[in-house]
N, C-alpha and C positions, 0 to 999 in steps of 0.2 A: 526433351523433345526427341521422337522416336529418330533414328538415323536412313534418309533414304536408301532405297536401293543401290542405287549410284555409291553414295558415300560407305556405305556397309562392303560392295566389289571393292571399292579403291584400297579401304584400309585391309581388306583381306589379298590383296594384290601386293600392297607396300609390306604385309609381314611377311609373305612366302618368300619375296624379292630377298629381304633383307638374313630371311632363315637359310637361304640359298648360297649366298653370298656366303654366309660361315661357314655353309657347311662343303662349299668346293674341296677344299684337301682333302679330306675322310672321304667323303662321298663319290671321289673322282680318280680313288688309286683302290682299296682292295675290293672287290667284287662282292656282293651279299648271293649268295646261289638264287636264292627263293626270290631275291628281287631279278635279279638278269633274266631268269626263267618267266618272270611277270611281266617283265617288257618286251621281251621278243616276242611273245602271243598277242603283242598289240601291236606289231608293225606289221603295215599292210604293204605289202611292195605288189607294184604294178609289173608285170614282166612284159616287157616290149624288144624287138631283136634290134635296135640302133640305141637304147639305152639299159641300162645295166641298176643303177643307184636311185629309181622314180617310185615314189612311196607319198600314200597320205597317209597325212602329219596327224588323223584323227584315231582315236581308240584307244587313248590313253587317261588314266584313271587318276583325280586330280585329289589334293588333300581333303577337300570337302565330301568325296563320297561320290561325283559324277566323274563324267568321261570329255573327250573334245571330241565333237561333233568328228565325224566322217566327213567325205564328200567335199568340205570346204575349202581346202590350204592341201597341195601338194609341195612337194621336198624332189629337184629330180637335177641329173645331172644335163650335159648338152643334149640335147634338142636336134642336132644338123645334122644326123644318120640316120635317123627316124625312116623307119618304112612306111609304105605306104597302110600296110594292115599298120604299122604303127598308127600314126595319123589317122585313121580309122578308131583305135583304142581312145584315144588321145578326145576325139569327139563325144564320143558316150559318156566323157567327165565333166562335160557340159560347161567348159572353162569358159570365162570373160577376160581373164589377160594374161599373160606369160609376164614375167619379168626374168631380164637376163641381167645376169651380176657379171657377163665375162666383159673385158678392157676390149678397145677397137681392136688391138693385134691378135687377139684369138678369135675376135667373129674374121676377121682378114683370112688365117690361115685354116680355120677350121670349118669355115660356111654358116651362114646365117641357119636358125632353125625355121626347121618345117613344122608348120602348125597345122590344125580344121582352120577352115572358113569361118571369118569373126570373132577370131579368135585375137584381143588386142596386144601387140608385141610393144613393148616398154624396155626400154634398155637404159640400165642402172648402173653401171662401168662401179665396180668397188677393185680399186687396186691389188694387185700381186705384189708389189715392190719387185719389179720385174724381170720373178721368176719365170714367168714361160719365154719370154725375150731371150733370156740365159739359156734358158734350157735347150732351145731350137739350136742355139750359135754352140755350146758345147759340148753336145751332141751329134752335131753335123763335124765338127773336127772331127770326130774319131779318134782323138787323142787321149791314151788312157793316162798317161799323165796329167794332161791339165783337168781331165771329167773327177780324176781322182783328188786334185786339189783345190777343185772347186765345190765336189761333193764329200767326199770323204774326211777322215777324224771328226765328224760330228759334226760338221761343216749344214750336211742341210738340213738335219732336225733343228741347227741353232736358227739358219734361213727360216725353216715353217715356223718356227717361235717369233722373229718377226711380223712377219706376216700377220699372224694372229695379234699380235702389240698392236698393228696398225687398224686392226678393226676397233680399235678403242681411241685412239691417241687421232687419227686422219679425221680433219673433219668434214673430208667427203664420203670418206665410206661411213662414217655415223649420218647423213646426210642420206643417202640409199638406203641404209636400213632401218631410219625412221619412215623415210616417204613408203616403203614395202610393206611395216606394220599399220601404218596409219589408211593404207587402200585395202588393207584385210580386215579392220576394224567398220569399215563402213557398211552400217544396216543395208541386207537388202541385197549386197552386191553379190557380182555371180565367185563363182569357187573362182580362186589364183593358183598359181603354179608359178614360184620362183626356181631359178638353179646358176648357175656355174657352170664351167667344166666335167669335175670329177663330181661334183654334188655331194661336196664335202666337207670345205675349208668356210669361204662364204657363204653356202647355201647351209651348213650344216650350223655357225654361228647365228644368222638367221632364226632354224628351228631352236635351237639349246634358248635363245632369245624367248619366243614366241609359247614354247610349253614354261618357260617359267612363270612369263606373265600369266596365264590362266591357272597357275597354282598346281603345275604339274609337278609330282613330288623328282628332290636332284638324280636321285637314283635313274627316276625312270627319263629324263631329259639326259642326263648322261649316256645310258642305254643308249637311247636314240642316236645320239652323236658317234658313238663308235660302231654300230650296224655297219657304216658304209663299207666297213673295213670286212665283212661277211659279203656284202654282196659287189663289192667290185677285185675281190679278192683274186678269182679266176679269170678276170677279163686284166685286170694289172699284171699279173706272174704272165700271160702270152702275150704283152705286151714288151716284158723285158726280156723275154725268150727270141721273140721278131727281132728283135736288136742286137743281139749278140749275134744269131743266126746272118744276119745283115751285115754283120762286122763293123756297127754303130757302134759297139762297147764292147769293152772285155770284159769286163765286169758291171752287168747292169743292177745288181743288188744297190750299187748306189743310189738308185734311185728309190729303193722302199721307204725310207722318211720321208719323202715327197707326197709318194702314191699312196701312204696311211693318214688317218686320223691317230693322234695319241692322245692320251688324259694331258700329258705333259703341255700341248699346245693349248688345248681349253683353260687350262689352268694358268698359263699364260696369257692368257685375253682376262681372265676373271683376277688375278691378280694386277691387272693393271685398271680396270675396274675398281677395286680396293683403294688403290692408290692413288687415282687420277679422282672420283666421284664420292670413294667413303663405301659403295654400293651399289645392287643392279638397280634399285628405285632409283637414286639421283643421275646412273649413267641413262637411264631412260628416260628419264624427265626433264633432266638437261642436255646432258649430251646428247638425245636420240629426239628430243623436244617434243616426246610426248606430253601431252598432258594426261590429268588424272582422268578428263573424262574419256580420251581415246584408249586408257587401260582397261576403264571398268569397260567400254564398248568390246575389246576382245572378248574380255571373259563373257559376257553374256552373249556375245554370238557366238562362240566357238565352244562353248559348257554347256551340256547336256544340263 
């Protein structure tokens, strides 16, 4: 008996899942030229003057021979300095809900976002293990001793590797980033726009999430994940330059594992994947509680 449409998406969902999953290590440390040069010409980035990292997540070329759709799923960081001509950009995308991945302490200190009119705001709190709490408090000391024994000897690349664990291991942040795929999957509905902060950590697991399900090859879902680090690059270096200047640090470079994506953190989320699930299908299925018919529902919305 022939295999439906549905059942033909699942099972070609569950082997990219599962070819993805192996192939993390190789795929996620030396660079292939001709692939990196293939994914950058499919990142659309939006340029708006209150945010820096705001890109749709479409134009990406999947193992079966098509693309994901444009126009449906952006990728952006905060939202709360948004100009007015921002907000103006922001409209023309014809959005129906924003989802915010930031914890109450960062909408507190950094201002709720500015959206268009009608545009539904959904607040999805996926924990920090809380870095920005730390950050504020030892940063505001000014003390280069303790900023240096709290970030320094590798101290906060091993923090961001956390961090990433916990998008696997927390079961409220697997919790947020089912309910985010499971509203992107529904026939019909208007384009989303998820982010974070930097639109990198959260938001960026999220995407690496979301092109794997539609059979985006690792190469170019990796690609995608490390872009942030291209374009919040100049907006991060005047940000640790403001501080020094400020006489907040003596040394703000400790902050660069913070304000980067690395392969090393992704790899630490996908190895705890391996180990907590077996795989991206089972951490999806069980841990993110999808089922098979909300995976085949992505790809066939979001596949050209």
């Amino acid at each position: 008996m022939p295999l439906s449409r549905r059942a033909l998406l699942s099972t070609a969902t569950a082997t990219a899942l599962t070819a993805a999953t192996a192939a993390v290590p190789a795929a996620a440390s030396a660079a292939v030229p001709g692939r990196r040069t293939h994914a950058a010409t499919a990142v659309r980035h939006i340029p708006l003057q209150g945010a820096v990292n705001v890109r749709d997540l479409g134009g990406y070329p999947t193992y079966g021979g098509d693309r994901v759709r444009r126009g449906l799923v952006y990728r952006a960081d905060g939202l709360n300095r948004l100009t007015d001509a921002d907000v103006t950009t922001l409209a023309g995308l014809r959005l129906g809900t924003v989802v915010d991945f930031r914890i109450p302490v960062e909408v507190q200190y950094d201002g709720a976002d500015r959206l268009p009119a009608g545009v539904a705001l959904v607040s999805r709190p996926v924990t920090d293990n809380g870095l920005y709490t730390q950050l504020r408090t030892v940063i505001g000391s000014r003390d280069p001793v303790r900023q240096e024994e709290m970030l320094g000897n590798g101290k906060a690349a091993a923090f961001m590797r956390e961090v990433y664990r916990s998008f696997v291991t927390s079961p409220g942040n697997r919790a947020q980033f089912g309910a985010t795929l499971r509203d992107i999957a529904r026939p019909g509905a208007a384009p989303l726009m998820y982010h974070c902060t930097a639109g990198k950590d959260r938001t960026g697991w999220t995407s690496y999430l979301l092109l794997t399900v539609v059979g985006v090859p690792e190469w170019e879902a990796v690609a995608d994940f490390l872009a942030s680090n291209t374009f919040r690059a100049a907006y991060d270096a005047k940000l640790r330059e403001s501080l020094k200047q400020a006489g907040l640090m003596q040394n703000p470079d400790l902050l660069i594992p913070l304000q980067e994506v690395r392969k090393e953190y992704l790899e630490t989320a996908l190895a705890e994947v391996k180990s907590g699930y077996g795989g991206l299908h089972r951490y999806l299925t069980t841990g993110l509680g999808l089922d098979l018919g909300t995976l085949a529902a992505l790809h066939a919305r979001l596949v050209d």
